[in-house]
MITOR-879319 format. One line per 5 residues: number of its first residue (from 1); their letters; for each residue x, y, z of C-alpha. Coordinates in steps of 0.1 Angstrom, whole numbers, always signed. Example, Ala and Ser with C-alpha at 12.3 -4.5 7.8 and 13.67 -1.06 7.14 Angstrom:
BEGIN
1	as	+123 -45 +78  +137 -11 +71 .
END
This chain:
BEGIN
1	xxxxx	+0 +0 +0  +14 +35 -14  +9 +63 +15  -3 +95 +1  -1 +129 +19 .
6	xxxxx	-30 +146 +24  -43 +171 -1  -33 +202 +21  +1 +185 +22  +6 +181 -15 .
11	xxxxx	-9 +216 -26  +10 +229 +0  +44 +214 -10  +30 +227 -46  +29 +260 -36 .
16	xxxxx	+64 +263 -19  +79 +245 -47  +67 +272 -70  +95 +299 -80  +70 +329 -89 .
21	xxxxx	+57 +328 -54  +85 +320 -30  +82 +343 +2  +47 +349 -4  +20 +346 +23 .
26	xxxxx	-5 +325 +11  -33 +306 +23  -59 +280 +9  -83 +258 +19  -96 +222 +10 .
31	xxxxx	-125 +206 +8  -140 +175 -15  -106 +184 -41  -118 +220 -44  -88 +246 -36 .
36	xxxxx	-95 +277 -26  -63 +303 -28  -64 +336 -6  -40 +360 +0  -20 +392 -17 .
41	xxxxx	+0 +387 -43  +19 +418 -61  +10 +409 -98  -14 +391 -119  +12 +366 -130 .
46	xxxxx	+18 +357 -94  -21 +349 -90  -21 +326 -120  +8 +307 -111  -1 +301 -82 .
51	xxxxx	-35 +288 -96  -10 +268 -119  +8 +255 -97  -20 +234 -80  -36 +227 -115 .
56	xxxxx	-21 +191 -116  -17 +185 -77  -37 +148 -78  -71 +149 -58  -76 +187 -72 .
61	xxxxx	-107 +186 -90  -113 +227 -89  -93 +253 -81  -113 +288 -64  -84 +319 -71 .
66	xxxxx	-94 +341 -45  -61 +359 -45  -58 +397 -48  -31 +415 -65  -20 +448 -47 .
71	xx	+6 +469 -66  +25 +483 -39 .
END
């Protein structure tokens, strides 16, 4: 038997993994495979990489980008 992390495990380690969003303070939250991101994020490439970077996570089936982007 093959033991999987939990969801907020690997979306987590997704997240950290991620280049574009090192250092960044975000949250998220699970439920049934649905992802919802939240937090600040200074561009709008920074919000869709992060929505990227969970795309193929297995046992996401829909991702909820929440995040704002503040410019400064």
């Amino acid at each position: 038997m093959i033991n999987v992390p939990p969801l907020d495990d690997r979306v987590l380690t997704a997240l950290e993994r991620n280049p574009y969003l090192a250092h960044r303070n975000l949250r998220f939250e699970t439920a049934s495979g649905r992802v919802t991101l939240k937090g600040i994020v200074s561009s709008y490439f920074q919000k869709q990489m992060a929505q990227e970077a969970i795309r193929y996570v297995d046992g996401v089936s829909e991702i909820a980008n929440e995040l704002e982007v503040c410019w400064g």
